[in-house]
C-alpha positions as MATLAB code, in Angstrom:
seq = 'XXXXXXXXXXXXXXXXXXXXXXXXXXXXXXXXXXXXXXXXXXXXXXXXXXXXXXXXXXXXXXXXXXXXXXXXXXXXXXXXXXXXXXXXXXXXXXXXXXXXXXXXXXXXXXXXXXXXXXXXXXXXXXXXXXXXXXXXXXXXXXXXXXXXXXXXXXXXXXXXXXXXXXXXXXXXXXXXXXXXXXXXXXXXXXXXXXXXXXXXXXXXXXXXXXXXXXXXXXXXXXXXXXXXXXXXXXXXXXXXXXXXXXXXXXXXXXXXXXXXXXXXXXXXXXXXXXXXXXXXXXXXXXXXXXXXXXXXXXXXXXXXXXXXXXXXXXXXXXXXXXXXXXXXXXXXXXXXXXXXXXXXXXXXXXXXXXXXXXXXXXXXXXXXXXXXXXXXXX';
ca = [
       0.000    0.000    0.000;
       1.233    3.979   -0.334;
       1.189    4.119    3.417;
       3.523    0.949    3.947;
       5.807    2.292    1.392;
       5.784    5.728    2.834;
       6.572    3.903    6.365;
       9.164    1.756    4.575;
      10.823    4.735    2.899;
      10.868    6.868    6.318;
      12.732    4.057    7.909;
      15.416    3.918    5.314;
      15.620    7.449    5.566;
      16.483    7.236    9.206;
      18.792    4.391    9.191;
      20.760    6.256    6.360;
      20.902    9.304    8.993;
      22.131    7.079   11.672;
      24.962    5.880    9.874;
      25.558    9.282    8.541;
      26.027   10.735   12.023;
      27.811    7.320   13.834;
      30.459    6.636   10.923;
      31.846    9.153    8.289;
      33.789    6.962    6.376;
      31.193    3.790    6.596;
      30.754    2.372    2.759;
      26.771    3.210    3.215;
      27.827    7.050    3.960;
      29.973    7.206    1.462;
      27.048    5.249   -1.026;
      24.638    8.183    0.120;
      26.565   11.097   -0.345;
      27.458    9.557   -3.614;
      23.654    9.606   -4.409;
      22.885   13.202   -2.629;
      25.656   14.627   -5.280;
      23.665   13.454   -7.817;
      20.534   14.496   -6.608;
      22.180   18.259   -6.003;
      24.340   18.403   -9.324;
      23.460   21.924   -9.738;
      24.820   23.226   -6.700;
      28.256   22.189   -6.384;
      28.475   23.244   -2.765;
      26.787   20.445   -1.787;
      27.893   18.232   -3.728;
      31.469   19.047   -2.383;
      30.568   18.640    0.811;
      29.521   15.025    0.565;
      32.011   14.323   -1.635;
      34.880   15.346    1.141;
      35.154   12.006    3.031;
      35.697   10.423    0.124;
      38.217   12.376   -1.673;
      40.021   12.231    2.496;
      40.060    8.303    1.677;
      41.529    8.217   -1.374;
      44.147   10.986   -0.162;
      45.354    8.661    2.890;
      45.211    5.787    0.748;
      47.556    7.363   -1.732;
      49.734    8.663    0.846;
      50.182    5.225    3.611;
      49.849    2.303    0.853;
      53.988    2.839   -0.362;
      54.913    1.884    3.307;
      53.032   -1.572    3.568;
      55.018   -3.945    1.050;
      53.518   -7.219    0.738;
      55.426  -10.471   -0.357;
      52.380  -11.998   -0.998;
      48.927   -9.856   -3.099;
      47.241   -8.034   -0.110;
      44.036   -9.375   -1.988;
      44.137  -13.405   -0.657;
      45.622  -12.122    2.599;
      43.032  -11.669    5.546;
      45.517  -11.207    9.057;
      41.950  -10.482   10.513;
      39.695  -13.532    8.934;
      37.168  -10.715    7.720;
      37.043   -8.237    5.121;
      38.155   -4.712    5.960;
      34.867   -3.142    5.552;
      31.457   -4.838    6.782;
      28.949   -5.440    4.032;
      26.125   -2.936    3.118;
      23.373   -4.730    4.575;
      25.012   -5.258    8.216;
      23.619   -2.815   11.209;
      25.843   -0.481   13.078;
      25.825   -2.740   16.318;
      27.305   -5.834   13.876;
      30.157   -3.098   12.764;
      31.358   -2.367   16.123;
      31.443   -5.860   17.502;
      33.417   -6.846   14.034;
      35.706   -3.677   14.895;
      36.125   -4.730   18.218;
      37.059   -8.443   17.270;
      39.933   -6.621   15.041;
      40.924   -4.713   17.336;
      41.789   -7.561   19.810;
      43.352   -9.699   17.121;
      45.824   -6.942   16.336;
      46.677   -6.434   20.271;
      47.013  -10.503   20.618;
      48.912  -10.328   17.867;
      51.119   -6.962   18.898;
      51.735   -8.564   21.834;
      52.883  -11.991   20.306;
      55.831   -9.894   18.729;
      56.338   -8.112   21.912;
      57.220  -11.481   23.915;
      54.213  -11.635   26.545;
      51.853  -13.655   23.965;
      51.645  -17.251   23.783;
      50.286  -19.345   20.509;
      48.075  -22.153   20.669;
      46.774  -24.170   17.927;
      43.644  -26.052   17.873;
      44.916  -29.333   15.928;
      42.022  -31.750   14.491;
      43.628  -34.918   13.446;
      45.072  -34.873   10.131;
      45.084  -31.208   10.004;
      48.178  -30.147    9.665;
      49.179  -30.011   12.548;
      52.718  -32.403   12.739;
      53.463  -29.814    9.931;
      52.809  -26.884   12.203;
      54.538  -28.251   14.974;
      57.936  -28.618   12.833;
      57.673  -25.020   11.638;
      57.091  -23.270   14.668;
      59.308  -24.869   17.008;
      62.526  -23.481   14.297;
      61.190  -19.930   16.020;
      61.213  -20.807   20.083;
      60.967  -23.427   22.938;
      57.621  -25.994   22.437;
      56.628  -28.554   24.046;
      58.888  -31.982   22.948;
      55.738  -34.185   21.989;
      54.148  -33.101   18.904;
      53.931  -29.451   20.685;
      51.360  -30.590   22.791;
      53.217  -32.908   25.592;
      56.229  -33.701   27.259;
      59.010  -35.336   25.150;
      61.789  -37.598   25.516;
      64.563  -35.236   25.736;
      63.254  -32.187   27.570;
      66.650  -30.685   29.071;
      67.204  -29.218   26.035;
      66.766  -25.057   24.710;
      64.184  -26.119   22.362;
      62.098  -28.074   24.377;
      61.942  -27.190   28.153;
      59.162  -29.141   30.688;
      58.454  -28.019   34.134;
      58.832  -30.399   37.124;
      55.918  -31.700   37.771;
      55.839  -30.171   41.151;
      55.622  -27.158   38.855;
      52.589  -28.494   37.219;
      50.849  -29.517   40.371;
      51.014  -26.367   42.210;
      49.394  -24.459   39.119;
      46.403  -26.846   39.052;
      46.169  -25.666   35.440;
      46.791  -29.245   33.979;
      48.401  -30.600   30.438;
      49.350  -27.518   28.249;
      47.649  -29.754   25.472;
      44.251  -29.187   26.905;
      42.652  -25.430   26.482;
      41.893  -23.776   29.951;
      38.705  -22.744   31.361;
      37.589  -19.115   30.713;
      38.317  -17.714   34.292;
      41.925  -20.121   34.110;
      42.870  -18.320   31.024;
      45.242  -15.982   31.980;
      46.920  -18.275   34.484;
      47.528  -20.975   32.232;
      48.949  -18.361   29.311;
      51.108  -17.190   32.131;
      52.459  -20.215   33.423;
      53.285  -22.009   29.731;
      54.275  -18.750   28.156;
      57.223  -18.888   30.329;
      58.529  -22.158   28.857;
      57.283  -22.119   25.398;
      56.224  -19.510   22.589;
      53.949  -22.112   20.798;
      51.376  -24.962   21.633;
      49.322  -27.119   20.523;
      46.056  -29.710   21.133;
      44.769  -32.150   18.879;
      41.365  -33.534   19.267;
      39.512  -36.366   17.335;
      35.834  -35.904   18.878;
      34.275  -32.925   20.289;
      36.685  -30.466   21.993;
      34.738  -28.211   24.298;
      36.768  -25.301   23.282;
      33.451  -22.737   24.185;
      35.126  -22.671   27.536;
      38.359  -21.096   26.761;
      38.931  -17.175   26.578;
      40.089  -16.704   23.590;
      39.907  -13.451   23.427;
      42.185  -13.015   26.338;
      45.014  -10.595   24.815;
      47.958  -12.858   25.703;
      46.266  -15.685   23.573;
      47.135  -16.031   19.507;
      44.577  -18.828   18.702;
      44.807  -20.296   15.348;
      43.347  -23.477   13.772;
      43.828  -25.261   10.224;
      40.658  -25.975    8.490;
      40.087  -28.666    5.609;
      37.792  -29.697    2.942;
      35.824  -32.513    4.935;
      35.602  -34.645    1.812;
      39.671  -34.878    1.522;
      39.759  -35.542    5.409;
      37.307  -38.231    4.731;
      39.910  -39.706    2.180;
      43.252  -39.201    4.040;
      45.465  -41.404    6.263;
      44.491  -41.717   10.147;
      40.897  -43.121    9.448;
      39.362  -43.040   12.863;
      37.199  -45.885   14.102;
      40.220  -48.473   13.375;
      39.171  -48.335    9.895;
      42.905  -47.203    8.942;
      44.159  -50.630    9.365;
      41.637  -52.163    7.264;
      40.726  -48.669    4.350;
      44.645  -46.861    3.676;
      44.233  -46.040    0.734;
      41.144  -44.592   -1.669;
      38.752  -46.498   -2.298;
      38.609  -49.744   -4.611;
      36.266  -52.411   -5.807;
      37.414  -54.565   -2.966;
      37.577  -52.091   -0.269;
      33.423  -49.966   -1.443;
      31.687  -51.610    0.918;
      33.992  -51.106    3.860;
      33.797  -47.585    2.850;
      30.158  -47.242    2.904;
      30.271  -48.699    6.728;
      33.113  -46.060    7.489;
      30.739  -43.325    5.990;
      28.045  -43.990    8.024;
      30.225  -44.946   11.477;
      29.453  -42.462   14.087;
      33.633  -41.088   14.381;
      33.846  -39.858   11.028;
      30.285  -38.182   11.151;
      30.777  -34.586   10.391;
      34.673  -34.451   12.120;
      35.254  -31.491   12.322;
      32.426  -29.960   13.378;
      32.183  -31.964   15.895;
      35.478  -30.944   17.887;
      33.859  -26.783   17.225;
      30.815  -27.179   17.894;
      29.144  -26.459   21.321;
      27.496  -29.124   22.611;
      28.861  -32.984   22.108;
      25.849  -34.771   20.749;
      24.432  -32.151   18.286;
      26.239  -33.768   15.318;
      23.516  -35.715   13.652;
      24.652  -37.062   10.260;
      22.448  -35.523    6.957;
      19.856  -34.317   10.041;
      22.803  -31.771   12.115;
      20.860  -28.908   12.804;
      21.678  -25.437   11.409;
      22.144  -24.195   15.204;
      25.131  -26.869   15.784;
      26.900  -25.305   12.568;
      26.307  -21.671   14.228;
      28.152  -22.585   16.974;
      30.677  -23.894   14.898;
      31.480  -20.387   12.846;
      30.877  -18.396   16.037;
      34.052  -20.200   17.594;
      36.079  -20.047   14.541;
      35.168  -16.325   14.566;
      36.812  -16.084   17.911;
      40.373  -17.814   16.806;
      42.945  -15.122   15.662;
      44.318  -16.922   12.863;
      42.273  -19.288   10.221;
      44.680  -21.352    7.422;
      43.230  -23.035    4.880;
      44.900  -26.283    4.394;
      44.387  -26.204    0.470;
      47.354  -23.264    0.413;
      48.899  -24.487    3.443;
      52.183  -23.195    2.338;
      51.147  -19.547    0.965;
      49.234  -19.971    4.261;
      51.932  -19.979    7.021;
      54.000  -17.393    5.008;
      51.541  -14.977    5.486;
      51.580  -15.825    8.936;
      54.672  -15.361    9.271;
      54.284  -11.384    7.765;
      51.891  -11.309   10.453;
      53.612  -12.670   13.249;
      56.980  -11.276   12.056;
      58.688  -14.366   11.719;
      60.575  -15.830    8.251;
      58.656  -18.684    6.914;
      59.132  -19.098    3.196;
      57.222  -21.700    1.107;
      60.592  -23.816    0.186;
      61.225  -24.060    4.232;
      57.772  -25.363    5.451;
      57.081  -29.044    5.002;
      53.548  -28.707    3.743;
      54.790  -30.705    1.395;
      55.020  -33.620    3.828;
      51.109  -33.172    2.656;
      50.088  -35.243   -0.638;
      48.113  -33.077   -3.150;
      46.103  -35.148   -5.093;
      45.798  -34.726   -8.973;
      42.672  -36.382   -9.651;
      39.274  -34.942   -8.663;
      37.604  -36.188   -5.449;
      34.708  -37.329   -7.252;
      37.233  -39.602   -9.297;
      39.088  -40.602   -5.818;
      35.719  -41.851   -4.237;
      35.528  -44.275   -7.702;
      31.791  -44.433   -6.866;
      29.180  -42.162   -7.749;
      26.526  -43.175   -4.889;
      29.279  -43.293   -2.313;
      30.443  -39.726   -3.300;
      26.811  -38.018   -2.909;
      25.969  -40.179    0.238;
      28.971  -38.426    1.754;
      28.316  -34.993    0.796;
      24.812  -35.398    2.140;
      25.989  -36.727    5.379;
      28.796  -34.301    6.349;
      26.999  -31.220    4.458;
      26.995  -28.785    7.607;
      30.751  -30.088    7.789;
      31.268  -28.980    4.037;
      28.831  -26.227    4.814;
      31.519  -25.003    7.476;
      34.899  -25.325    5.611;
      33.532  -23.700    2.959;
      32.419  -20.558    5.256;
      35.825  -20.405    7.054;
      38.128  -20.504    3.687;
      36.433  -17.244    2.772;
      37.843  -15.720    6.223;
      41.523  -17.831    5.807;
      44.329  -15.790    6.344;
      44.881  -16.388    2.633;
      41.929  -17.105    0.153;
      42.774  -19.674   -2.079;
      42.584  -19.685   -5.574;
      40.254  -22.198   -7.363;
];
C-alpha cells in the first residue's frame, strides 16, 4: 500500500541518517553522499561537501599504501579472517562488535611480537598439525611431543618441561588441553614462560566454548580442511585405517560405505567446534550446531586453509613477524592429489551419500576458507 511504502521509505531514511552521524567513512555514507551529489548536481556546494570524506580516503590511501610492502597480493591475505569493511546490509551494532574483534586480534597479535603472547593451535587430526609443529618450534621453545606434551629429551633449549611439582602447584593441567575461561590468563602465564607455541589435537568434540580466547595474551589459530579430503586421508578413525589406507577400490566400497556412516567420522570437524557434544547428527545436524561452529572459529585469531597451506603460514609469518618461506615449510610432507575427489571416491553413490551426510561439515569449511588468512585460488 502507499502508506507501507511511505513507512518503509521513512525508515530507510532514518537508518541512512544514523549511519551518517555514527560513521563518516562507513561504505553506506559514502554510497549516500554519492547519491545526494547526484541528486544536487546543480549546486556544487553540496555536492562538495559530501564528496569530502571520500576524496580524504583516497588521499590517505595514496599517501600510507607505499609503506606496507607485501610479499604476498594483499588481496588473498586476511591477518583479521574478515574483510576490511562490513557489508552494506550489516547494522551499526554488527560493525562495532566486528571492529572490536579486530581490534583484539591486532593487540594478541602486537603482543605476540612483543614477547608476553603465547600461541596455541587447535589441531584436528590430520590437520596439519605435525606440519605446524615442525615449523614453529625453528622460532622458540615448544613442548617436545608433537607441541602438545612432554618429550623424551626435555633438558634441552628447544624443548623445556616443568617439574611436575611445577605443574601440580598451578592446578592448570596438560598444556595440550585449552583452559577454562576464568583459568585463562593463568595458564597463558604459566606455559608462556617455557614455550612460545602450543598445541592440542582432538579427534571428537573439543569443548573449546570454555576457553577465553579473546584473552590478549592468547594467539589462537586453527587449520581448516575440505571434509571430503579428510574423509579420504590417512588416520581413518574408528580403526578403519588398518583395514581402508588407501582410496577407495572395488574390494575395499563396501567397507567404505560402513566407514561413511560410522558415528567417528560423522561430520569431524564440526564436531570438535561445535558447542554441545551430541548435536552432530549425520544428513539431520541442525543449522544451530553449525552456528556454533562459525561463532568459535570467529573467535580464533588466525584461520589457514589447508588447500594453500604453504602460501598460508608465510603470510603468517608477515603477520607474526617471523621468516617462513614456502621452500622451508614441510607442507609438502602433505600429498596433493591430482585427480578430482569425485574420481578418488571411484563411486558415484558413495560420493553423494557423503556430501549429504557431512553437508553442515562442508557447509563449514567452505564458510571459514572465505575468512583464511589467505583465500585460495580455485
Amino acid at each position: 500500500s502507499a502508506d507501507k511504502t511511505t513507512s518503509e521509505a521513512e525508515e530507510d531514511e532514518e537508518e541512512q541518517q544514523t549511519l551518517l552521524s555514527s560513521n563518516p567513512f562507513h561504505p553506506k555514507r559514502l554510497h549516500l553522499g554519492h547519491k545526494l551529489l547526484g541528486q544536487n548536481q546543480r549546486s556544487w556546494p553540496c555536492g562538495i561537501f559530501y564528496l569530502l570524506p571520500a576524496l580524504a580516503v583516497v588521499g590517505i590511501v595514496a599517501i600510507v599504501s607505499p609503506f606496507f610492502p607485501l610479499s604476498i597480493s594483499t588481496s588473498k591475505i586476511h591477518p583479521d579472517n574478515s574483510s576490511s569493511s562490513p557489508p552494506n546490509e550489516i547494522t551499526d551494532v554488527a560493525y562495532v562488535e566486528v571492529e572490536a574483534k579486530k581490534d583484539v586480534k591486532h593487540r594478541q597479535i602486537t603482543n605476540y611480537m612483543k614477547g608476553s603472547a603465547i600461541i596455541h593451535s587447535i589441531h584436528i587430526t590430520h590437520h596439519a598439525g605435525t606440519s605446524l609443529c615442525s615449523q614453529m618450534s625453528k622460532f622458540g621453545p615448544t613442548p617436545g611431543f608433537a607441541c602438545m606434551g612432554k618429550g623424551k629429551n626435555n633438558a634441552t633449549v628447544e624443548h623445556p618441561w616443568p617439574s611436575e611439582e611445577a605443574i601440580q602447584s598451578s592446578h592448570l593441567g596438560s598444556v595440550g588441553k585449552t583452559p577454562s575461561y576464568n583459568e585463562t590468563g593463568a595458564w597463558v602465564k604459566f606455559w608462556r614462560s617455557y614455550f612460545h607455541f602450543t598445541s592440542s589435537e582432538y579427534t571428537g568434540f573439543g569443548d573449546l566454548h570454555r576457553t577465553n580466547w579473546e584473552y590478549e595474551n592468547l594467539v589462537s589459530m586453527i587449520v581448516m580442511r575440505d571434509p571430503l579430503e579428510r574423509f579420504l586421508a590417512g588416520g581413518k578413525c574408528g580403526g578403519f585405517q588398518a583395514r581402508i589406507g588407501n582410496d577407495p577400490t572395488e574390494d575395499t566400497q563396501d567397507t567404505y560405505w560402513e566407514y561413511a556412516n560410522s558415528d567417528c567420522a560423522d561430520n569431524y570437524a564440526l564436531r570438535v567446534l561445535a558447542n554441545e557434544s551430541l548435536c552432530v547428527q549425520g544428513e539431520d545436524t541442525s543449522v544451530a550446531c553449525l552456528e556454533s561452529a562459525k561463532k568459535l572459529l570467529s573467535r580464533f585469531t588466525f584461520i589457514l586453509d589447508q588447500t594453500c597451506l604453504s602460501d598460508s603460514m608465510v603470510a603468517l609469518g608477515y603477520a607474526l613477524n617471523l621468516t617462513i618461506t614456502t621452500s622451508s615449510f614441510e607442507g609438502r610432507l602433505h600429498k596433493q592429489h591430482t585427480p578430482s575427489l569425485r574420481d578418488r571416491f571411484g563411486n558415484d553413490t558413495l560420493y553423494e551419500h557423503v556430501k549429504r551426510r557431512f553437508r553442515r561439515d562442508i557447509e563449514l569449511y567452505e564458510w571459514s576458507k572465505k575468512r583464511s588468512i589467505v583465500v585460495c585460488d580455485n
